[in-house]
C-alpha positions in Angstrom: -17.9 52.0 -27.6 -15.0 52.0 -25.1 -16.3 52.1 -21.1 -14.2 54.6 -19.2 -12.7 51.6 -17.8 -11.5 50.3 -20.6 -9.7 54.0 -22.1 -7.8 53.8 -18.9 -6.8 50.5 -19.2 -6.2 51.0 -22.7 -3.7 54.1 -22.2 -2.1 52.5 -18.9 -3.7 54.1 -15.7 -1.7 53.4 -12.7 -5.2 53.2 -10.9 -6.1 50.2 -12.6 -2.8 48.9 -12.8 -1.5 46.4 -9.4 2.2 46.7 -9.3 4.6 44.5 -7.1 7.1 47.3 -6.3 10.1 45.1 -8.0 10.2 47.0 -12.2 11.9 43.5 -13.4 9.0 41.5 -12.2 6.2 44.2 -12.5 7.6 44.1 -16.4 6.7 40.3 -17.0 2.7 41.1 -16.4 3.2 44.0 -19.1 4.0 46.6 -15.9 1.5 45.1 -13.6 -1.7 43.3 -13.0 -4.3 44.8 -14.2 -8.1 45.4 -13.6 -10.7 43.5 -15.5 -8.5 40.4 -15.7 -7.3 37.0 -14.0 -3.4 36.7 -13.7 -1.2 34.1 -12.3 1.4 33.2 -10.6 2.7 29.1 -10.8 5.5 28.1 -8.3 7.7 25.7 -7.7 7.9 24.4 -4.1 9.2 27.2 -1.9 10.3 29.7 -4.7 9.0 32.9 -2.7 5.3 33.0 -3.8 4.1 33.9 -0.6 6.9 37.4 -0.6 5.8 38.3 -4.0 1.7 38.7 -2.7 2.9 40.8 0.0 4.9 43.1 -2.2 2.0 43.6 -4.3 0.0 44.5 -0.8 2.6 47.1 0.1 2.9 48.5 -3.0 -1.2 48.8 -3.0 -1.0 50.5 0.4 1.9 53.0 -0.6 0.3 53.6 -3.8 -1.7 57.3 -4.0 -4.0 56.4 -6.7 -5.6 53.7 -4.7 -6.1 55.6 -1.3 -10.3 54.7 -1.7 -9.5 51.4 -2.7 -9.6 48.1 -1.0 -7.8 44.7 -1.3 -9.4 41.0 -0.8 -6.9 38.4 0.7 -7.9 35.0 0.4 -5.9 32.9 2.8 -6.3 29.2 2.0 -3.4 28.1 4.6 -3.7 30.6 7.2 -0.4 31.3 6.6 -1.2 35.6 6.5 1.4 37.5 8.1 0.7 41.7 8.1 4.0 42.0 9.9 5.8 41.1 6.5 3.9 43.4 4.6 4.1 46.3 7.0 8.3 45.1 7.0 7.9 46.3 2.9 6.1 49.4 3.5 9.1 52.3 3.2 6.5 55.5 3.9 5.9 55.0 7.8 2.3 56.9 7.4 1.3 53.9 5.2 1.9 51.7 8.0 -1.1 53.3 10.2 -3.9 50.8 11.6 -6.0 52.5 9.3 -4.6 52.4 6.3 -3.5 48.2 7.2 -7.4 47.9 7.7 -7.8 48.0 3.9 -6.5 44.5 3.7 -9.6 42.2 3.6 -8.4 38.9 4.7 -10.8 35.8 4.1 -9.5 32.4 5.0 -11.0 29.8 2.8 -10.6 26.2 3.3 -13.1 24.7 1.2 -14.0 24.7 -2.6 -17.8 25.9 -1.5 -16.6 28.3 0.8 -14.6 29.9 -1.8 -17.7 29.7 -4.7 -19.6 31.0 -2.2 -17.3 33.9 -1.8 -16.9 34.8 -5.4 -20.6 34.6 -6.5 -21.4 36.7 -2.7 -19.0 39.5 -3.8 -20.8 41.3 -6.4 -23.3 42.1 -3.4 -20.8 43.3 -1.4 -18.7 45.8 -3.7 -22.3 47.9 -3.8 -20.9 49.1 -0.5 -17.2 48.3 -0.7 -14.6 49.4 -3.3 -11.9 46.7 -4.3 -10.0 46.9 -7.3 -7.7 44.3 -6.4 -8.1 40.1 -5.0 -5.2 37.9 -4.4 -6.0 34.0 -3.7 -3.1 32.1 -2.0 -3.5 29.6 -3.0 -5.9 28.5 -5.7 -5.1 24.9 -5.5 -5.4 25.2 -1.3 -8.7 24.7 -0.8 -10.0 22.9 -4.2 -7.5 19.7 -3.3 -8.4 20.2 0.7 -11.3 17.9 -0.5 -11.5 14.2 -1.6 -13.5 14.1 -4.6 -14.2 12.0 -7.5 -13.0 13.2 -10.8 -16.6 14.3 -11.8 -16.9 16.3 -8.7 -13.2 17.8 -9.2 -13.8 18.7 -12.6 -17.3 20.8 -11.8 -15.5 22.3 -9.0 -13.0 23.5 -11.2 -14.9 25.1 -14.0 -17.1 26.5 -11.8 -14.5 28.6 -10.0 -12.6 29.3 -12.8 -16.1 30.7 -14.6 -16.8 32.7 -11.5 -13.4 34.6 -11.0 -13.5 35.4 -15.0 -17.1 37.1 -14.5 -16.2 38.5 -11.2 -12.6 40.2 -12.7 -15.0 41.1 -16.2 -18.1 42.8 -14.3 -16.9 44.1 -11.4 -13.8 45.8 -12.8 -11.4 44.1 -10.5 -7.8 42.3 -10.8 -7.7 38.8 -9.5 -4.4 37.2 -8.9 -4.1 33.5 -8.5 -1.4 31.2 -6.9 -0.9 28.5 -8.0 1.6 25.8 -8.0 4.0 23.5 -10.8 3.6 19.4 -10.3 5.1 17.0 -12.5 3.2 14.9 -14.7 3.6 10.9 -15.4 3.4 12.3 -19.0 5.5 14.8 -19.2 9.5 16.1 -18.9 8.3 19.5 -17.7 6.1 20.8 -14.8 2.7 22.2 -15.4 0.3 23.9 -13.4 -1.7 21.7 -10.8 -5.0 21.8 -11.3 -4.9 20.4 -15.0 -5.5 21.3 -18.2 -9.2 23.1 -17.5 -7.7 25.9 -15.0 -4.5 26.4 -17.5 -7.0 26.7 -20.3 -9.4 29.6 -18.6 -6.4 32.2 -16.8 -5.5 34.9 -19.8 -2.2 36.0 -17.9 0.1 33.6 -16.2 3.9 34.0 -16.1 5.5 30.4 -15.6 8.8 29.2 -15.2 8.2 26.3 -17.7 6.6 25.6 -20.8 3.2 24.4 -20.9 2.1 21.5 -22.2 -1.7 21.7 -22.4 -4.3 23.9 -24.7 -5.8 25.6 -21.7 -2.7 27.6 -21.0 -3.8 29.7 -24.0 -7.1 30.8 -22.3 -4.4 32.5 -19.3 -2.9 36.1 -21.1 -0.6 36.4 -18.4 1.1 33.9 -16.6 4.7 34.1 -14.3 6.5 30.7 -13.2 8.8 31.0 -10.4 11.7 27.9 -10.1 14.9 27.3 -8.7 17.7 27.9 -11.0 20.0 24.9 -9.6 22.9 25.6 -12.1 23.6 29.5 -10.3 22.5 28.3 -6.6 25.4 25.8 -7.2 28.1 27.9 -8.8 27.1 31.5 -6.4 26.2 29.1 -2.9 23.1 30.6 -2.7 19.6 29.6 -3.4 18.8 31.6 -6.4 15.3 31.7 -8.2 14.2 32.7 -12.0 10.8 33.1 -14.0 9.4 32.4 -16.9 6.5 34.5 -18.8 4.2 33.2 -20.9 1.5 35.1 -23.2 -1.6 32.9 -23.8 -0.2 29.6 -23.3 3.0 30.6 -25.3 6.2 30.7 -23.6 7.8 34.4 -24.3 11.7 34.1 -24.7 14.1 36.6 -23.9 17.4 37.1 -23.5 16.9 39.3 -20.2 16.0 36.7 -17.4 14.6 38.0 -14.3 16.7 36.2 -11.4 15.8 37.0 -7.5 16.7 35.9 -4.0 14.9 35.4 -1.0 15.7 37.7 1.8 14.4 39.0 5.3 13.6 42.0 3.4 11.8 40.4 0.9 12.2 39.7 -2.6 15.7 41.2 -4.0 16.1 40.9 -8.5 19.8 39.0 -8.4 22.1 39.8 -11.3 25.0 38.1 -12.5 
């Protein structure tokens, strides 16, 4: 039998449903990221990660249907900036002190500091209500550390296993950053933290194919690049995406193309 949770999900609540403000982008997670679920986003360097999570906190604090709720911020590279966000708020009584204070921010530089985190929440959302975590970035804190490849391995799988029960149990959406290296082995960038991580995130929308199995265990996935050919013939630094269902890259005539502003992120069309 269906939880209440799940007939909500199921017929598209916006109160389970974490939208980034921008339709074009909001439609490559299938209109949002959603409750009960990990999603990422994989970046090239400097493609506008960062503007995309404060879009998505914005549109959380603008957003009626989530008035009681609450939103977890993990900061890896205490990089956090609430004047952006408050810049993207358009209704001036979202911008109060108040309703700001409903941005948790954690900075995390360690891989135990973040385990520690994820298996100390469930304790903590007795008292609090969160429907919504963003961590940027995943890779931030798990490579702050020298470790063997034993060590990195664990460390993986053990995060990866705790943000899929935390998303599951709790009810919560969990957003990861993450960001695009390439490989010895391969002609296209991948995720960074190998083939484990790809393997375990349902969601992830990329901007390149994957090459490894555990992309299939991601449903959602976005990839954000640089699209050199446009930035060259325009003279301006242009960005696209790529989605990608399961591990499978989704193709489409209809490619969502954005620039980097002071205002934030702004869909480019040709």
């Amino acid at each position: 039998m269906e939880t209440l949770l799940q007939v909500c999900l199921r017929l598209g609540s916006d109160q389970f449903t974490h939208k980034f403000g921008i339709p074009e982008f909001d439609n490559l997670f299938e209109n949002g990221i959603k409750c009960t679920e990990v999603s990422e986003l994989v970046s090239e360097e400097s493609c506008g990660e960062t503007y995309f999570c404060y879009h998505l906190l914005a549109t959380f604090l603008e957003d009626p249907t989530k008035i009681y709720d609450r939103i977890i911020y993990v900061d890896t590279n205490k990089t956090f900036r609430i004047e952006k966000v408050i810049e993207l708020i358009k209704n001036e009584n979202s911008k109060s002190d108040e309703n700001l204070s409903r941005i948790i921010v954690k900075k995390i530089i360690s891989i135990d500091e973040l385990y520690n985190m994820i298996i100390g929440l469930p304790n903590f959302l007795k008292y609090t209500r969160v429907s919504l975590m963003v961590i940027n970035s995943i890779y931030g804190c798990i490579l702050s550390q020298e470790l063997i490849a034993n060590d990195y391995t664990s460390s993986i799988e053990r995060i990866l296993f705790g943000l899929k029960k935390l998303a599951k149990q709790e009810g919560i959406a969990i957003l990861t950053i993450n960001a695009l290296v390439m490989p010895n082995n391969s002609s296209e960038p991948v995720p960074l933290l190998g083939v484990k991580w790809l393997k375990h995130i349902p969601k992830r929308v990329s901007l390149h194919q994957d090459v490894y199995k555990w992309l299939k265990h991601i449903p959602k996935r976005v990839s954000l690049h640089q699209d050199v050919y446009i930035s060259n013939m325009v003279k301006k630094k242009v960005f696209y995406s790529k989605k990608y269902e399961h591990g499978k890259l989704i193709h489409t005539n209809n490619v969502v193309r954005y620039l980097k502003t002071e205002r934030g992120i702004e869909i480019y069309k040709l």
